[in-house]
C-alpha positions in Angstrom: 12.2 -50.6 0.8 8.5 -51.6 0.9 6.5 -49.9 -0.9 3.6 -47.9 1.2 0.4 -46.0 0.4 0.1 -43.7 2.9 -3.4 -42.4 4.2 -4.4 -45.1 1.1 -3.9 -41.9 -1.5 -0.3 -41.2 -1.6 1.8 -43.9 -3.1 5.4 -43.8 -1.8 8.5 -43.8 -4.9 11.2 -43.2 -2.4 12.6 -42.1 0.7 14.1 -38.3 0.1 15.7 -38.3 3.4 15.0 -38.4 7.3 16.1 -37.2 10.6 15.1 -36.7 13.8 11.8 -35.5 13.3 10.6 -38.4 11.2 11.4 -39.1 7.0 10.4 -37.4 4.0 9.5 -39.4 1.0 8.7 -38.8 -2.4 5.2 -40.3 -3.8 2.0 -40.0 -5.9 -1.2 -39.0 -5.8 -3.2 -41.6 -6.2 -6.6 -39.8 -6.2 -5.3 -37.4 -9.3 -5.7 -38.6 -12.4 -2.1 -37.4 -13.2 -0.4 -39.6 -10.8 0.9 -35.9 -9.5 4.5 -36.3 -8.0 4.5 -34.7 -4.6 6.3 -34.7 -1.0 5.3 -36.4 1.9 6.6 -35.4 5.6 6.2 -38.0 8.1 6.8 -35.8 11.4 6.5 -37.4 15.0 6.7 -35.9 17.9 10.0 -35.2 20.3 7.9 -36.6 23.1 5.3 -40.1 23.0 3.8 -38.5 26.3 0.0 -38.8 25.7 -0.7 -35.7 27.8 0.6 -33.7 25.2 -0.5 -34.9 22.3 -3.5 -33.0 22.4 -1.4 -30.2 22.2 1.1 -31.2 19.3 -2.2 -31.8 17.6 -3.6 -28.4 18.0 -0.3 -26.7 17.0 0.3 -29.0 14.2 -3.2 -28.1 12.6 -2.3 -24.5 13.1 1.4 -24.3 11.7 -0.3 -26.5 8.9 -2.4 -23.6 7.9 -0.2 -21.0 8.1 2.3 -22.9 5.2 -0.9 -23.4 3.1 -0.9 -19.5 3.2 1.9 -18.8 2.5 2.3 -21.5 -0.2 -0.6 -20.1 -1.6 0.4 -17.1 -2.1 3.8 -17.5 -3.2 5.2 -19.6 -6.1 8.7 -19.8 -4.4 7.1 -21.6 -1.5 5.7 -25.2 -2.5 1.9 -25.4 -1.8 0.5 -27.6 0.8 -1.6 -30.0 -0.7 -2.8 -32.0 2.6 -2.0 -32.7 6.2 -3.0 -35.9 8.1 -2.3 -37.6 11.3 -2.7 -41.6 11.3 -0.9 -44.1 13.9 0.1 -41.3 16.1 2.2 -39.8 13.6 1.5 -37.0 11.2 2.0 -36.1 7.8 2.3 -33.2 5.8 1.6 -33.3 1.4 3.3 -30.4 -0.3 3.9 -29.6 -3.8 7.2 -31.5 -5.3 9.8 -29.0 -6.8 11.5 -30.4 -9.2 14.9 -28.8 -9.5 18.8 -28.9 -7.7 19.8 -27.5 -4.0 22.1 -24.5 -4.1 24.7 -27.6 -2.2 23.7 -29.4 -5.4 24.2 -26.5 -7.9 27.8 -25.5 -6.7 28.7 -29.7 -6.8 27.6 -29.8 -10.3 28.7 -26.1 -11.4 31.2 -24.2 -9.4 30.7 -21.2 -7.6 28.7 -18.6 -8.2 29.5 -15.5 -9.9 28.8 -12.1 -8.3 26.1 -11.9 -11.0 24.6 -15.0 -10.0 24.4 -14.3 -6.1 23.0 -10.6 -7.3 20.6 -12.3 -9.3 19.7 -14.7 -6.1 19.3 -12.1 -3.8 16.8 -10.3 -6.0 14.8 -13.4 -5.9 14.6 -14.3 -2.8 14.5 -11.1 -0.9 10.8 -10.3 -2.1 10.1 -14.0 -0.6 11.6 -13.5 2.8 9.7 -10.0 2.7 6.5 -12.1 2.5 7.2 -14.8 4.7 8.1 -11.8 7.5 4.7 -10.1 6.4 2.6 -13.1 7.9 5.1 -12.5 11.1 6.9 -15.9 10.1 11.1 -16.5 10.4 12.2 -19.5 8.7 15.2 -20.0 10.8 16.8 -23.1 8.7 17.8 -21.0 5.4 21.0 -22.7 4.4 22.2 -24.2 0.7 20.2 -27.4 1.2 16.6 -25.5 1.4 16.9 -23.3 -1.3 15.8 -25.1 -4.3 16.6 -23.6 -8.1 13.5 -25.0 -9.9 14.1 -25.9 -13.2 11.5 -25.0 -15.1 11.9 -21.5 -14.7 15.3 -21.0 -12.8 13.8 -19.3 -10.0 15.3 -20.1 -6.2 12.1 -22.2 -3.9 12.5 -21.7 0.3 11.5 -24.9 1.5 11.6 -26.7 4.8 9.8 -24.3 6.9 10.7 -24.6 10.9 7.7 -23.9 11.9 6.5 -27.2 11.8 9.6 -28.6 13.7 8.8 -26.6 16.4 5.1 -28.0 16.7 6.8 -31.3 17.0 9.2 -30.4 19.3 6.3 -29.4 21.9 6.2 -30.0 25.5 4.4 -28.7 28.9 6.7 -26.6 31.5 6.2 -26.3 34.9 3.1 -24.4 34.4 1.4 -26.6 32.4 2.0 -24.2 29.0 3.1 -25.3 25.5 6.4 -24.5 24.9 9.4 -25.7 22.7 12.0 -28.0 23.8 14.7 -27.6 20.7 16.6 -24.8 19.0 15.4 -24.8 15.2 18.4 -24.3 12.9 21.6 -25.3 11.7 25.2 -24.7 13.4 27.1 -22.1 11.4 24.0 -20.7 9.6 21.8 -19.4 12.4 23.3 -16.1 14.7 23.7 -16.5 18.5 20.5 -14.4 19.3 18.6 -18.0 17.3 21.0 -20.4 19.0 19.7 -18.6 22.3 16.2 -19.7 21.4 15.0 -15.5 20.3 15.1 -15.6 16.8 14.3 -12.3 15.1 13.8 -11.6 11.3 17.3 -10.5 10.8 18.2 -13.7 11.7 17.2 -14.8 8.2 19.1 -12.5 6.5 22.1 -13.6 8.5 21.4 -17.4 7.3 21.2 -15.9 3.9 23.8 -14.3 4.1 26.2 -17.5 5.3 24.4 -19.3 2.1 26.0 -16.8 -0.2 29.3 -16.5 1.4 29.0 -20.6 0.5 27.8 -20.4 -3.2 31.0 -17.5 -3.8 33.4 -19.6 -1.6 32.7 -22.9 -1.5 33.6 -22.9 2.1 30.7 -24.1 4.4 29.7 -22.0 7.5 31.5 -24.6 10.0 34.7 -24.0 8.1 35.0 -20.1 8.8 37.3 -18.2 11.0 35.2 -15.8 13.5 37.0 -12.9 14.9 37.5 -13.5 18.4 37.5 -9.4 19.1 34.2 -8.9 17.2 32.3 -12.3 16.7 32.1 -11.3 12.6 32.6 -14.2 10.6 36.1 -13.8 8.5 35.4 -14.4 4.3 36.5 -12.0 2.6 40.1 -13.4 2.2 38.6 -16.3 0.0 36.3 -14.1 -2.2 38.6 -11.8 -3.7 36.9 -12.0 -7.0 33.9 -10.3 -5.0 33.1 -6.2 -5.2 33.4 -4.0 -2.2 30.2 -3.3 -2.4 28.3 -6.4 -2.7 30.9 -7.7 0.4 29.7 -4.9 2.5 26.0 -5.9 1.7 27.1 -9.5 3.0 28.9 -8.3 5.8 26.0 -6.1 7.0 23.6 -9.2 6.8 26.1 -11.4 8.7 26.7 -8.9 11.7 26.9 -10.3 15.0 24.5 -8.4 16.7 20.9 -8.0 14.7 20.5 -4.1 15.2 24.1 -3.7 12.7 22.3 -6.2 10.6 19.3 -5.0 7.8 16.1 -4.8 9.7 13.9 -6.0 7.0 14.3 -7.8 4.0 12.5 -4.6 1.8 15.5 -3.1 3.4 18.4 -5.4 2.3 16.8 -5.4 -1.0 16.8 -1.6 -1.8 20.5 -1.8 -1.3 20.8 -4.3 -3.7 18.5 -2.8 -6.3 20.4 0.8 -5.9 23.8 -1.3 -6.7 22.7 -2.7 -9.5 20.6 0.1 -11.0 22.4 3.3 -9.8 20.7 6.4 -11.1 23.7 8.6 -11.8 23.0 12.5 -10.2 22.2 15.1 -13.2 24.0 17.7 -13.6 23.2 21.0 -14.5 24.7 22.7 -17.1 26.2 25.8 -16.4 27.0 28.8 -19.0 27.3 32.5 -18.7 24.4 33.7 -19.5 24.8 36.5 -22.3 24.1 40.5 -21.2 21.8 42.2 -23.8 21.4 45.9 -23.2 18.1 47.1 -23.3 17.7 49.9 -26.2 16.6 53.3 -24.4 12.5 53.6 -23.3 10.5 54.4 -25.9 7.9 56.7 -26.3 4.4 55.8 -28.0 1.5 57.7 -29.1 -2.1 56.3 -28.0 -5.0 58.0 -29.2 -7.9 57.7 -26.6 -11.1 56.5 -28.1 -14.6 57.4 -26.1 -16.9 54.6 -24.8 -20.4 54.2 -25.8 -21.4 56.5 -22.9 -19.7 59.3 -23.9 -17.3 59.3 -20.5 -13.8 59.7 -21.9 -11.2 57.3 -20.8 -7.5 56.6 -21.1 -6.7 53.1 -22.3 -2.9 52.5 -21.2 -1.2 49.6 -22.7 1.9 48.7 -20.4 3.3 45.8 -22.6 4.4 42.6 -22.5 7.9 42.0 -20.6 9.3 38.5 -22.3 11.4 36.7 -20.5 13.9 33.7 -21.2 15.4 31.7 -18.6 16.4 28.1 -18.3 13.2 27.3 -18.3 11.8 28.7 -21.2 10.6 31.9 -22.4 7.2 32.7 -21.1 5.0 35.7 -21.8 4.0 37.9 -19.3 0.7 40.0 -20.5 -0.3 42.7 -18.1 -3.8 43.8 -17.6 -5.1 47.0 -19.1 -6.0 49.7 -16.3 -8.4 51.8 -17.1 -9.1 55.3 -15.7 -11.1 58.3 -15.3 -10.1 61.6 -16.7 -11.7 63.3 -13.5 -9.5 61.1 -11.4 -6.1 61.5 -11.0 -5.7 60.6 -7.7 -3.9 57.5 -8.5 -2.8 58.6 -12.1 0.9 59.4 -13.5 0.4 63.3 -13.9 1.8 63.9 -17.5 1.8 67.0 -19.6 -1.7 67.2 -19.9 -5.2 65.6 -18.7 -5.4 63.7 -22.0 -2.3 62.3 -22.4 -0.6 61.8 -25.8 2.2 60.3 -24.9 3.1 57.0 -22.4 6.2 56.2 -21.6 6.8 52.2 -21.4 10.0 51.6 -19.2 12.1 48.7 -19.9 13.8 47.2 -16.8 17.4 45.7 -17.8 18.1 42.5 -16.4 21.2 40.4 -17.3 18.8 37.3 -16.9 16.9 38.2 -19.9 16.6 39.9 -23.1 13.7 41.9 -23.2 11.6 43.1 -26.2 9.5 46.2 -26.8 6.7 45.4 -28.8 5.1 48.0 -31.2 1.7 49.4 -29.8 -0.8 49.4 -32.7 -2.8 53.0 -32.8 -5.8 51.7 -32.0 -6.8 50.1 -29.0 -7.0 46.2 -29.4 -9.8 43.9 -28.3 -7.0 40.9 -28.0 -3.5 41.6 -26.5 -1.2 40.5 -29.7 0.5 37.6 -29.4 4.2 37.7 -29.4 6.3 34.9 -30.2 9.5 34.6 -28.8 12.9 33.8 -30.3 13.7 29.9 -29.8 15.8 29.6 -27.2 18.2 26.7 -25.7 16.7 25.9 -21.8 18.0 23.0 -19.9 15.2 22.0 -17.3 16.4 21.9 -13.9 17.0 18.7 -11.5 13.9 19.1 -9.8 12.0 18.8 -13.0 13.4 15.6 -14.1 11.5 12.8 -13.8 11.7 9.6 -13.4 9.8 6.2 -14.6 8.3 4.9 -11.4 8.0 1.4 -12.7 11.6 1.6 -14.6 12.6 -1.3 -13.0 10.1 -3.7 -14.5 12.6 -3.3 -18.0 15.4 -4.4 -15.8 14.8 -7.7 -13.7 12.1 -10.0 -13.9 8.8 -9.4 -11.6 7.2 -11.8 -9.4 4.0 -11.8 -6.9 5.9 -10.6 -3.6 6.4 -7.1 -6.3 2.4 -7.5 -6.9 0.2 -8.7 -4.0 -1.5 -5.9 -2.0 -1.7 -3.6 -5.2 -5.2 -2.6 -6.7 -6.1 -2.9 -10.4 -5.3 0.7 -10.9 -1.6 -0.1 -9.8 -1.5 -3.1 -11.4 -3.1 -1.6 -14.9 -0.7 1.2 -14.9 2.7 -0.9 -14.0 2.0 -3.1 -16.9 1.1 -0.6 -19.1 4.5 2.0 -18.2 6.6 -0.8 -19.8 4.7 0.5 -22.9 4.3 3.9 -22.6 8.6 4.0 -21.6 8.7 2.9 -25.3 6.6 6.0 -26.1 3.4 4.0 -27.3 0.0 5.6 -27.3 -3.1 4.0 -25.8 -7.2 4.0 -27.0 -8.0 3.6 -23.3 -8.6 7.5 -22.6 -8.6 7.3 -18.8 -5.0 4.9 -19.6 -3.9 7.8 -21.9 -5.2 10.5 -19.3 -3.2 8.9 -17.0 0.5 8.6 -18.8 -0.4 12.4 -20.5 0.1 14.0 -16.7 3.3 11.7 -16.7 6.6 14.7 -16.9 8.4 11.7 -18.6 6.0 10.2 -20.8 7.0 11.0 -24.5 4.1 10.0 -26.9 5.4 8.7 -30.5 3.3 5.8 -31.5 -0.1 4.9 -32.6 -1.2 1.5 -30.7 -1.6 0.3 -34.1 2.2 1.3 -35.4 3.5 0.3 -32.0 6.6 -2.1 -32.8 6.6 -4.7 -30.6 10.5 -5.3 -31.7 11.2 -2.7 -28.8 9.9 -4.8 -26.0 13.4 -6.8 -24.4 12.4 -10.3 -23.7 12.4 -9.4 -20.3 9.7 -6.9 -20.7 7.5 -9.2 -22.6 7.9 -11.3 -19.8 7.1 -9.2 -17.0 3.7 -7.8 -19.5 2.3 -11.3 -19.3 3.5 -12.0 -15.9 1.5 -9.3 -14.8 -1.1 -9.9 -16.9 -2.0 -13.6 -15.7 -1.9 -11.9 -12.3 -4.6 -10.1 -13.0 -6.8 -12.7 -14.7 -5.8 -15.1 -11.7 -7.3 -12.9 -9.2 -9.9 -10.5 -11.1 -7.9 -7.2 -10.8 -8.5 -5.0 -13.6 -9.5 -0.9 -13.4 -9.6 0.9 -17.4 -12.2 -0.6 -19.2 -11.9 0.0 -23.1 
């Protein structure tokens, strides 16, 4: 092959592979002083017809921009470095992932294991989520555009249709744009694509045919469809597979897209429920044990005048302690004071100045209760009683639960983080912390994590041992981190 400097920047290494939309090649950078390795699409139009040019042109320009978006703002989708047309031909420069196809992956490894596809889904989901955000479908997800990068492991989307489409224009009988071809490949794309109306569920169908490859081995063009239901028939080759993670397949691959997931958030849930289930909490129940209350008891109170000289009756009711599953708590009741001339709306008792005041005690089987001893005097402070420890089991509704739990458990990446503040973003890396029980010197941090019902405090920042991080957690603390640096989000201030 000769070799060619296109646009007299990029110099061309090799030819990656073409088709009928033009040749992709692998080149450098010539303008970078790193000779930076990156992709060159040649794309030409379906159609030399001058009149539309124009119009290829335009879309071009515009599908151009929307991958420099989303590659961007997305590590899993290469970044556009350039777009040029020259010779009526255009080009496309994006970012060159070094790494193996999933077509490449099985060849060299085997299948995958259930873990593995789990694993991949987890990835890739939050990517497609994206990609549907900016009201994109890929519509050409198969094994041979999903990339595993090798520098970190992590699955890449390439080969966007999008820009296909732009070359596939042409003018109808009304003189509008349209598109002449079906983007997509046979076997991995659901009728409703085929038919030219793709939807984003037909993504997660295309996805879903990749996985059935990577646990089979069996390409899409090799499966049995049921001629009753149109449903694609796998199962038979993945009996190593769960029930569960089948069903999730089978639900992506239906035939018709409202039985599929609507959204990728939605498929993903699924998938992050199966692999963290959160078990329901039980109560536990015992019989609770039936004290008797001892008989009412009768207590002298001497009245003691006021300052005025107007004598009045100080009645102490006394304090009703109860213990419950909660937790003992104290009821103190309010001291009522009365006028001796007034006994409209006083007990009437032997005589106007009582010496005696009967306390009832209500028995309950829910509680013990306690009578306290009245001092002789009148007290300025109610005594305070404490209770006998008890044994209280908080109920479900009380529980809670780590918002951010999930950051100990798979790895974060920006489809998790972009459209969150630096409050958010403050307080998701710093939960992986406070889990461990770690303390903080930022007050509004500590503030924060204090009003947290699971938040136990044991350790000083200083005494914090970092030993109780997983790798995992460390990873997602500086993931996080640089996320915040990159784009200026931060909110606690020390």
């Amino acid at each position: 092959m000769t070799i060619q400097l296109l646009n007299d920047r990029y110099q061309v290494i090799r030819t990656l592979g073409a088709g009928g939309f033009g040749e992709t090649y692998l080149a450098e950078d010539t303008y970078m002083p790193s000779k930076r390795r990156c992709v060159v699409k040649q794309l030409r139009p379906i159609h030399n017809n001058p009149q539309i040019y124009q119009l290829v042109q335009e879309r071009f320009q515009r599908e151009a921009a929307i991958l420099e978006e989303l590659g961007g703002a997305n590590d899993q989708i290469p970044a556009l470095y350039a777009y040029f047309s020259s010779g009526g031909q255009f080009y496309l420069v994006q970012e060159w992932v070094e790494g193996d196809t999933l077509t490449g992956k099985v060849q060299k490894q085997g299948l995958f294991s259930e873990g593995a596809v789990q694993e991949l889904f987890m990835n890739l989901l939050p990517v497609l989520d994206y990609v549907h955000s900016k009201h994109i479908v890929h519509r050409d997800i198969k094994p041979d555009n999903i990339i595993v990068r090798h520098r970190d492991g992590k699955p890449v989307l390439i080969d966007f249709g999008a820009i296909r489409e732009s070359m596939g224009t042409v003018v109808n009988s009304q003189g509008n744009p349209t598109s002449s071809i079906v983007i997509g490949t046979p076997g991995y794309m659901p009728s409703e694509q085929a038919a030219g109306r793709p939807v984003y569920s037909s993504d997660l169908y295309s996805l879903g045919m990749t996985i059935i490859y990577l646990l089979t081995g069996k390409q899409a063009q090799q499966l049995e469809t049921d001629s009753q239901t149109g449903e694609i028939v796998w199962r038979q080759y993945a009996s190593h597979v769960s029930p569960i993670l089948a069903g999730v397949i089978d639900k992506a691959i239906a035939y018709h897209p409202r039985d599929r997931y609507p959204t990728a958030r939605a498929m993903l849930d699924t998938l992050q429920n199966i692999a963290n289930p959160i078990p329901p909490t039980q109560p536990i129940l015992t019989q609770p044990t039936i004290v008797s209350a001892p008989p009412p008891q009768t207590v002298a109170v001497k009245p003691q005048p006021n300052p005025q000289g107007s004598s009045q009756n100080n009645i102490l009711l006394g304090s009703l302690i109860a213990g419950g599953l909660i937790g003992a708590s104290v009821i103190i009741s309010q001291v009522l004071t009365k006028s001796t001339e007034s006994t409209a709306d006083k007990t009437v008792l032997p005589s106007e100045t009582p010496s005696n005041v009967t306390t009832p005690v209500t028995e309950t089987p829910k509680f013990i209760p306690i009578t306290p001893s009245i001092p002789t005097q009148t007290p300025s402070v109610p005594t305070q009683i404490t209770p006998a420890p008890t044994t209280s089991i908080p109920p479900v509704d009380t529980i809670a639960v780590n918002t951010y739990l999930w950051l100990s458990q798979r790895l974060v990446n920006d489809a998790d983080l972009d459209g969150k503040d630096g409050f958010e973003l403050d307080i998701m890396r710093n939960s992986i912390f406070a889990s461990h029980g770690r303390r903080f010197d930022t007050p509004g941090l500590q503030d924060y994590f204090d009003n947290q019902p699971w938040y136990k405090p044991i350790y000083s920042p200083k005494a914090f041992p970092s030993k109780l991080l997983s790798k995992l957690e460390q990873q997602n603390i500086e993931y996080i981190n640089k996320y915040q640096e990159r784009y200026g989000l931060r909110y606690f201030k020390k």
